[in-house]
C-alpha positions in Angstrom: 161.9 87.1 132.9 160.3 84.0 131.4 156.9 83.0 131.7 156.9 79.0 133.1 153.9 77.9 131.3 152.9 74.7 133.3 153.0 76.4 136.6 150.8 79.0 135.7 146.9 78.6 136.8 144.3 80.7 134.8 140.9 81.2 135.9 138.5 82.3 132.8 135.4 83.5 133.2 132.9 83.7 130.7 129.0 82.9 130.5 129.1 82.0 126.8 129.5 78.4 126.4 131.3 78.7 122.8 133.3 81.4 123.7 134.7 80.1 127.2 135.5 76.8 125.1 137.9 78.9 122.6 139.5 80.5 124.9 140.4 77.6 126.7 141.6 75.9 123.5 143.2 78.6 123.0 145.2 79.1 126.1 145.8 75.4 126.0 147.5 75.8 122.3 149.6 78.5 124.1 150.9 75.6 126.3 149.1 76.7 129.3 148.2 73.5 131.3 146.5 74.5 134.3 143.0 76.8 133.1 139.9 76.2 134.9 137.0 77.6 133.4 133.6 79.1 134.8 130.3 80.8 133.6 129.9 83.5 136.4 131.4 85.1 139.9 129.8 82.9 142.0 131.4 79.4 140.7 134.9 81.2 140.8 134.1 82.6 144.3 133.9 79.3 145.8 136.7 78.1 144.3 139.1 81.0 145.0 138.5 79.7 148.8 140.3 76.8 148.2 142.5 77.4 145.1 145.1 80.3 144.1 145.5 81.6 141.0 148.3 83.5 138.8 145.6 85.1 136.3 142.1 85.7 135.9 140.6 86.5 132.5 137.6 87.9 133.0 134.8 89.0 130.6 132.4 92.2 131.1 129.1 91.0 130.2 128.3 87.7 132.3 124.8 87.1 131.1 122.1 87.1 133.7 124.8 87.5 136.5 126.3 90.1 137.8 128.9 92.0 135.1 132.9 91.6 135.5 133.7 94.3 137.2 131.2 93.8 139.9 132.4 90.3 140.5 136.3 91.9 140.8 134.9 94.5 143.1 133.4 91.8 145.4 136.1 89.4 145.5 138.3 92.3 146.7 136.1 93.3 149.4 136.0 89.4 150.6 139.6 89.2 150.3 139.6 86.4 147.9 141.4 87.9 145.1 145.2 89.0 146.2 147.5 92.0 144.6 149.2 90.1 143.4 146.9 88.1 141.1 147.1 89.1 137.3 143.9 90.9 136.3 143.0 90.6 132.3 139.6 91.7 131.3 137.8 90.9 128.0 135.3 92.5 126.5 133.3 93.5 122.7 132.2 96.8 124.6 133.7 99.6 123.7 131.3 102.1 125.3 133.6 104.8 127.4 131.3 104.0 130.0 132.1 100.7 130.1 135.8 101.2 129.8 135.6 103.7 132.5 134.3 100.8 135.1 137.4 98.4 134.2 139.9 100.8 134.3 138.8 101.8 137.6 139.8 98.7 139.2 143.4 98.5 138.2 143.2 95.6 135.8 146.8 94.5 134.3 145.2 95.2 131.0 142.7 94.6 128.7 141.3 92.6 125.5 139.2 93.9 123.1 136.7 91.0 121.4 136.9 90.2 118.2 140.3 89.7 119.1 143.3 87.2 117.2 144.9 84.3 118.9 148.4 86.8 118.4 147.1 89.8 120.1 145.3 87.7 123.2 148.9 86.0 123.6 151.0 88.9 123.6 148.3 90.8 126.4 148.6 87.6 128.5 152.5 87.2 128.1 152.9 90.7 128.8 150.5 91.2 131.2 152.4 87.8 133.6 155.8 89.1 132.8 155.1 92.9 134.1 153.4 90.7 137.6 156.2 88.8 138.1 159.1 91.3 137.8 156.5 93.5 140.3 155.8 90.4 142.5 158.1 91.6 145.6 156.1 94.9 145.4 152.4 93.0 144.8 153.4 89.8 147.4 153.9 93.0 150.0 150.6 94.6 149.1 149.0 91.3 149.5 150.6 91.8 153.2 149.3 95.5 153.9 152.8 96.1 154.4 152.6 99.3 151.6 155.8 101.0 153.0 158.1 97.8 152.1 156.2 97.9 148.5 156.9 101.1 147.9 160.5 100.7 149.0 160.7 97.4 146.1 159.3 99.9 143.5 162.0 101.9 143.9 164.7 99.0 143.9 162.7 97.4 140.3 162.7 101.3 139.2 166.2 102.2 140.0 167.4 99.0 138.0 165.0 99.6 135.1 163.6 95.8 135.3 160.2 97.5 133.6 161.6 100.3 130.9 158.6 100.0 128.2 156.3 100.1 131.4 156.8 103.7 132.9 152.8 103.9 132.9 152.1 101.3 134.8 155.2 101.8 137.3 153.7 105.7 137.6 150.0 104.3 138.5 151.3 101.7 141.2 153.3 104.4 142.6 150.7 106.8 143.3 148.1 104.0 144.5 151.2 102.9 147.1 151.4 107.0 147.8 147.5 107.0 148.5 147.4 103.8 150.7 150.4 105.6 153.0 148.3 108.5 153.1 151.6 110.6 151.6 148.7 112.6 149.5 151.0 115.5 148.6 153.3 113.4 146.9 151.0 111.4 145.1 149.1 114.9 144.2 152.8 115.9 142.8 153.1 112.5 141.2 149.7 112.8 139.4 150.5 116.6 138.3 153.6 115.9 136.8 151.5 113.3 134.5 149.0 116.3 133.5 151.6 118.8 132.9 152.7 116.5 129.8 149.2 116.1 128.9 146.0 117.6 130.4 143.9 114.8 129.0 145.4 111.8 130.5 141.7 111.1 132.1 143.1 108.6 135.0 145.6 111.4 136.4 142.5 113.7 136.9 140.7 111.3 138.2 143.8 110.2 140.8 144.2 114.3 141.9 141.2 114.4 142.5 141.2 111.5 144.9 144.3 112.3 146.1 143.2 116.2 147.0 139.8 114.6 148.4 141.7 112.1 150.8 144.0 115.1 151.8 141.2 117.0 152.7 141.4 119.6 150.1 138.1 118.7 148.9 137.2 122.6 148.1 140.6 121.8 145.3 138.9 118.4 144.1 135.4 120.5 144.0 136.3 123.0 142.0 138.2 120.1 139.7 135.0 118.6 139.6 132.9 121.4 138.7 134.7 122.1 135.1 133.7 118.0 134.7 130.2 118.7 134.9 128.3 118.1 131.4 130.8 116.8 129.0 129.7 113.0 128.3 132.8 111.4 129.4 133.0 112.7 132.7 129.4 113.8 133.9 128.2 110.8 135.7 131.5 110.0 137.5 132.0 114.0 138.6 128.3 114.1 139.5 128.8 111.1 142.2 132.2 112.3 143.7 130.4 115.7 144.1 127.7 113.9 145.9 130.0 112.3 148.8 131.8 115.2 148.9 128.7 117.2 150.0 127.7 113.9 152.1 130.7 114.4 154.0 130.1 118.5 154.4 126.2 116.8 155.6 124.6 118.7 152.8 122.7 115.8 152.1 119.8 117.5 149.9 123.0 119.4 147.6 124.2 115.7 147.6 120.8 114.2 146.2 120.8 117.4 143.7 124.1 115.8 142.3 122.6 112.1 141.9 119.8 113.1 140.2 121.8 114.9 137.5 123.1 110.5 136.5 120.8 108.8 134.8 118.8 106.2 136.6 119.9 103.4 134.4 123.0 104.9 134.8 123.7 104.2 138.2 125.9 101.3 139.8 124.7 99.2 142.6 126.2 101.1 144.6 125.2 104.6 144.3 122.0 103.3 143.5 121.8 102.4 147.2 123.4 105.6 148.7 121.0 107.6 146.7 118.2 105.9 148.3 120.0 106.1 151.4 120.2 110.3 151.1 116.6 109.9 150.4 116.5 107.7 153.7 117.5 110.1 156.2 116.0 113.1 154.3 112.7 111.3 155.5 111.9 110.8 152.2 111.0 107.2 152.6 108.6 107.0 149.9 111.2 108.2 147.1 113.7 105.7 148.7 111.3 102.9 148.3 109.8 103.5 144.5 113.8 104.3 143.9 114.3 100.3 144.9 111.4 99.4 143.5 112.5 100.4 139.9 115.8 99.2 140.0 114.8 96.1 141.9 112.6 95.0 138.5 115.2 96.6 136.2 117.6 93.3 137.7 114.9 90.8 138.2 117.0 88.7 135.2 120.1 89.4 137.2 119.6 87.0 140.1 122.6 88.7 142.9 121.3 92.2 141.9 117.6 91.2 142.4 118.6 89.4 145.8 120.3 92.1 146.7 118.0 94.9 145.7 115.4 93.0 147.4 116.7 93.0 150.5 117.5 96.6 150.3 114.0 97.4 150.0 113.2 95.0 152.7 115.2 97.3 154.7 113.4 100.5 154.4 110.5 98.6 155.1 112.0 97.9 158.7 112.7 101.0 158.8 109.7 102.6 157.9 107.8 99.6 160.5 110.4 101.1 163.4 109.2 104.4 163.3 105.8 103.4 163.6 103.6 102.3 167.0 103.5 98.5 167.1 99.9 97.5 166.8 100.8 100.1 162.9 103.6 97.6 161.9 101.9 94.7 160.1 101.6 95.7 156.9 105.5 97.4 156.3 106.6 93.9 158.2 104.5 91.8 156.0 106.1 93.5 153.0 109.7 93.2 154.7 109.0 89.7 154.9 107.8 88.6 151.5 110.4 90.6 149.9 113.0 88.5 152.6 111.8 85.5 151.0 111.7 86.5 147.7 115.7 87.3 147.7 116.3 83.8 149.0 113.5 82.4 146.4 116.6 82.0 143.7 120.2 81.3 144.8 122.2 83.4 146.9 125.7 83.3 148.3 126.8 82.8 152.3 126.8 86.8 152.7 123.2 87.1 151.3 122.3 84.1 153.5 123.2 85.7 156.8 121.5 89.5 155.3 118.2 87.4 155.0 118.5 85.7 158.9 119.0 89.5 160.5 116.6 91.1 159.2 114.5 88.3 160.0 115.6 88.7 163.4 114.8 92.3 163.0 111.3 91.6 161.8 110.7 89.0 165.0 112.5 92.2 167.4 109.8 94.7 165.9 106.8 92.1 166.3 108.1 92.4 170.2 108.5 88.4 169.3 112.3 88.5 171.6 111.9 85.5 172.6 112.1 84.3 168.6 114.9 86.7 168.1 117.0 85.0 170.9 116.6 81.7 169.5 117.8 83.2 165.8 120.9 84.7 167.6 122.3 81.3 169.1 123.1 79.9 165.9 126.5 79.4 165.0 126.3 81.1 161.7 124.9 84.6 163.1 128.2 85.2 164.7 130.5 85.1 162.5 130.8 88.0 160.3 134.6 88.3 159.3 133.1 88.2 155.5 129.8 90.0 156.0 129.2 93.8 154.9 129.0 97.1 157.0 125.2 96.8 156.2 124.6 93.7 157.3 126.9 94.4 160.4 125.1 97.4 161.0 121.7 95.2 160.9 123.8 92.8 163.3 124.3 95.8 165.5 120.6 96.6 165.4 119.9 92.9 166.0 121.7 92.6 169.3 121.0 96.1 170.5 117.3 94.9 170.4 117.8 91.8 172.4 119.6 93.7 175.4 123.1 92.8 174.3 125.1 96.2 174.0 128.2 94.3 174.5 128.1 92.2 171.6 126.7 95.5 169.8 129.2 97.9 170.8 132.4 95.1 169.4 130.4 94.6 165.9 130.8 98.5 165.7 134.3 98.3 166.6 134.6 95.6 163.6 132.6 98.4 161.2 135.0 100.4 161.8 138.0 98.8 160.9 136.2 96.8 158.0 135.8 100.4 156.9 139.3 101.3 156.6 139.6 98.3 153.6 136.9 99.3 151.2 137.9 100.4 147.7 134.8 101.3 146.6 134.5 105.1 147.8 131.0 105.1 147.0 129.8 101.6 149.3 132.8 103.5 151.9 130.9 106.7 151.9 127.0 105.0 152.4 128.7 102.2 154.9 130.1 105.4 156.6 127.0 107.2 157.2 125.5 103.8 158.5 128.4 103.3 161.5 127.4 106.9 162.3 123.9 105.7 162.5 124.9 103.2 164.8 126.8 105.2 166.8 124.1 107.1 167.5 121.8 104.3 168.4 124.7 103.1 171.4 125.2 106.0 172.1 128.8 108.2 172.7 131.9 106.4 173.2 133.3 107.7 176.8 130.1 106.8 178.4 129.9 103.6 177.0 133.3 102.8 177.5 132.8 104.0 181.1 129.5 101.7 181.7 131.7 98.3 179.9 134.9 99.6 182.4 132.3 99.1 185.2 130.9 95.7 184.3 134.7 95.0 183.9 135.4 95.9 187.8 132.5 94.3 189.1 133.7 91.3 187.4 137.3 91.1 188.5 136.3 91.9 192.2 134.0 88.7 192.1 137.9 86.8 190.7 135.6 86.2 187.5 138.8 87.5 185.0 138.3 85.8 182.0 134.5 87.5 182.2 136.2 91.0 183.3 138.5 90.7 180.2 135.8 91.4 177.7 134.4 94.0 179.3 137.5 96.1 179.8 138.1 95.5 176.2 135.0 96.7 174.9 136.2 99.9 177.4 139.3 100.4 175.9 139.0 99.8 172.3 136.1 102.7 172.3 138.5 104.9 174.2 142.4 103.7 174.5 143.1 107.6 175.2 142.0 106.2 178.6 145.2 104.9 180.5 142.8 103.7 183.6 141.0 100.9 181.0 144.2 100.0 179.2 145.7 99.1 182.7 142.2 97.2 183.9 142.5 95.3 180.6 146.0 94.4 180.8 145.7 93.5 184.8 143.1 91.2 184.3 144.4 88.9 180.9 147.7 88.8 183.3 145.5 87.6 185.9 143.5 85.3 183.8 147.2 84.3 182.2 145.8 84.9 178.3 148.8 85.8 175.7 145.8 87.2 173.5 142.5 88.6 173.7 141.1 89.0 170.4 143.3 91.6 168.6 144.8 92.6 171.7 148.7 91.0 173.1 149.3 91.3 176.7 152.7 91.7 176.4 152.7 94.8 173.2 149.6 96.3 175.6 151.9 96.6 178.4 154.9 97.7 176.1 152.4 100.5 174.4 151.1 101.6 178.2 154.8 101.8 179.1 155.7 104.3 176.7 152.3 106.7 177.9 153.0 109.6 180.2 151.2 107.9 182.8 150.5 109.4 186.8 153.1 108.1 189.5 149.9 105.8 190.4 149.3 104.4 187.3 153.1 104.1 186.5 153.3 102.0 190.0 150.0 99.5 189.2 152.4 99.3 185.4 155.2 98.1 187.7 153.3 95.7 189.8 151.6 94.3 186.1 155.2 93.8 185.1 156.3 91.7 188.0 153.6 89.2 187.5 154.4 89.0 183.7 158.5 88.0 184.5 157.1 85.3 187.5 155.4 83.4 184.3 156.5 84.9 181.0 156.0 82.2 178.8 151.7 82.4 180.0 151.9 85.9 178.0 154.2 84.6 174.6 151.5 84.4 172.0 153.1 81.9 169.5 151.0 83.4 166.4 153.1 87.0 167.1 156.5 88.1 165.3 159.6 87.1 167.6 159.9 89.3 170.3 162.4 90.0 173.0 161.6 91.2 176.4 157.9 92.1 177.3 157.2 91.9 173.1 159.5 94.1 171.7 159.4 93.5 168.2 162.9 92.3 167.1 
């Protein structure tokens, strides 16, 4: 399959000025014609929001910015860089460590520097020709839809489109296995790798994860444990050991494991879980001088330095919560200068809206509400499709101390699906153990759910349904086991005549209540639901869903 040159658009992304011009020249002799060049993550961030684009090349080292692979990693989480995007990374390092870090995100391949004109054509041509014959399988992932993906594999496999690529086509596989959750097979897939060679490194690494996911994490321990001290491995072994014992809630056998990596070893990420474990170990102090270190360890790196400073700014929240009020000033004071001091240099939209809650938080532990209230009217501070499970849980936090446990208890809901999308298993293990925080702080589900059900009724009696609606949302998103708040949900957007409440269709609610085991009463008040839907159908047909015949079936 041919390459068509002039319909390809390449983003590069390189801080050196020299360098970024010859690869462009360079592309350009290839007969590239669309490449659009930029010196760091941030400028290709905003411009990923409004363009698309069939390959990135993207250099490690990014100056004072954060490196390649974080950039990758944080597109991903935002959403703003597809599948189905080519990935080609660049780099003069040839540190393990370093190589380690790309290889971990799944890039189509990778260019050593110095490198010839030849050898960087070849990669690219390659690298566009294996993502084009995979595109129905990548366009699919870009969908969620990982069951069809999996089914084009097979068709692009059975026809041998990709014979000189059986890697590549193995590695997809088992990430398509994974994101089914069909761990065994993907634990077979990844075996049968090893039993040709024990030291293909990314098949040990993939058991692992896929014995971890399956719950076998005694197998992936012990994997693990025989990983310990060799060079190559150590670091990497040390930090899945730690989230396994996180998740066994052997948090000081988890901070035993961080402290065998290197500080300067550590990734943004596990540098803020291991001040987390030191967190709610009541080890405040270690958390803080932790942050502290690594905060002035980035100051040349401005989104590390914003983002460490804010971290830091947290713990001093924290550590201002737990004390009496009129003891607060001086952690609040601290909070605040360090608030300021992430926004002193330029941060992104996500960093932004960090910076306003904690604020808020700071005004809610001055007992200033009536400042706090004024913060949380503004447009910005409710939107928070791209924000992260910290800042949501700070959100959560935010709203809890202003009275509103509704507004609370659906950020929570949001956590928990954002959950579900992050990659990063370390920043999915430390956002984990902060929705479990929160949970705690609203308290258990069924009596929540039970208290927003009531709201819900008191509503509806008074004919206020649009108002009742949200309420017996929150009620049954927090416990849908519950056929009573499914039916008070789905009897007042019927009576309110709303196709869609926020993720929730009227017409697949009442086809997923109708296939419960429901009590003659409930299957009755179904029945009565049902009549009122066929008097005015076309109310309940939300014209974003798939076609549907009767009551939303999908076709």
């Amino acid at each position: 399959m041919t390459v068509e040159k002039h319909k390809v658009n390449i983003a590069v992304v390189e801080d050196n000025g020299m360098a970024r011009t010859n690869l462009r020249n360079h592309l350009l002799e290839m007969d590239f014609e669309g490449v659009h060049c930029f010196t760091h993550g941030r400028e290709l961030r905003r411009d990923l929001k409004r363009r698309r684009y069939d390959l990135v090349l993207m250099d490690f080292h990014l100056g004072d910015n954060k490196n390649g692979v974080e950039v990758i990693q944080d597109l991903q989480k935002e959403g703003l860089l597809k599948y189905s995007t080519c990935l080609v990374f660049i780099t003069s390092d040839r540190l393990p460590m370093i190589i380690g870090q790309i290889v971990d995100i799944h890039p189509d391949d990778l260019v050593i520097k110095p490198y010839t004109i030849k050898t960087l054509g070849r990669t690219i041509f390659n690298a566009l020709n294996i993502n084009r014959t995979l595109r129905p399988v990548l366009r699919n992932m870009d969908e969620g839809d990982f069951e069809e993906a999996l089914h084009q594999l097979d068709i692009i496999e059975e026809k041998e489109l990709l014979p000189k690529s059986r890697t590549n086509l193995t590695k997809l596989r088992a990430r398509l296995l994974l994101k089914l959750k069909r761990f065994s097979e993907a634990s077979e897939l990844y075996k049968s790798v090893l039993e040709q060679s024990d030291k293909v490194i990314w098949a040990k690494w993939g058991l692992i994860h896929a014995q971890y996911l399956a719950g076998e994490t005694d197998i992936s321990e012990s994997m693990l444990q025989d990983m310990l001290g060799a060079h190559l491995t150590n670091d990497k072994a040390c930090e899945w050991l730690a989230r396994i014992a996180i998740g066994k809630k052997q948090y000081s056998r988890a901070e035993e494991y961080m402290e065998q990596i290197k500080e300067g070893a550590l990734s943004l990420a596990a540098a803020k879980l291991k001040a987390y474990l030191y967190q709610i170990q009541d080890k405040m102090d270690e958390a803080i001088s932790l942050l502290e270190r690594r905060r002035e360890a980035s100051r040349h790196v401005r989104e590390k330095f914003a983002e460490l400073s804010l971290e830091l700014a947290r713990c001093y929240l924290s550590l201002a919560e737990s004390r009496a009020m009129n003891e607060r000033d001086k952690p609040l004071q601290v909070a605040r200068f360090l608030i300021g001091s992430a926004g002193r240099r330029f941060v992104d939209d996500n960093l932004e809206l960090k910076r306003h809650y904690m604020n808020i938080l700071a005004a809610i532990l001055e007992g200033n509400l009536e400042r706090a209230h004024e913060l949380l009217q503004k447009e910005e501070m409710t939107d928070l499709q791209e924000a992260d499970v910290s800042t949501m849980s700070d959100a959560i936090r935010a709203w809890l101390g202003v009275g509103d446990e509704k507004k609370a208890a659906q950020i929570l809901f949001d956590c928990e699906e954002k959950l579900q999308h992050i990659e990063d298993l370390t920043e999915k293990t430390m956002s984990s153990m902060m929705i479990n925080k929160s949970e705690e702080s609203l308290g258990a589900r069924r009596p929540r759910a039970l208290k927003f059900n009531k709201e819900g009724l008191s509503l509806h009696g008074a004919q206020r349904f649009d108002e009742a609606v949200d309420y017996f949302y929150q009620a049954y998103i927090l416990f849908p086991k519950e056929s009573a708040f499914g039916l008070n949900l789905l009897q007042s957007m019927v009576e309110a005549r709303i196709a869609r409440h926020k993720n929730i269709r009227t017409l697949r609610l009442y086809n997923e209540l109708g296939a419960r085991d429901l009590s003659e009463g409930n299957r009755q008040r179904l029945q009565d639901i049902s009549v009122k839907i066929e008097q005015d159908r076309d109310a309940y047909v939300d014209a974003d869903a798939p076609p549907a015949d009767e009551f939303g079936e999908v076709r």
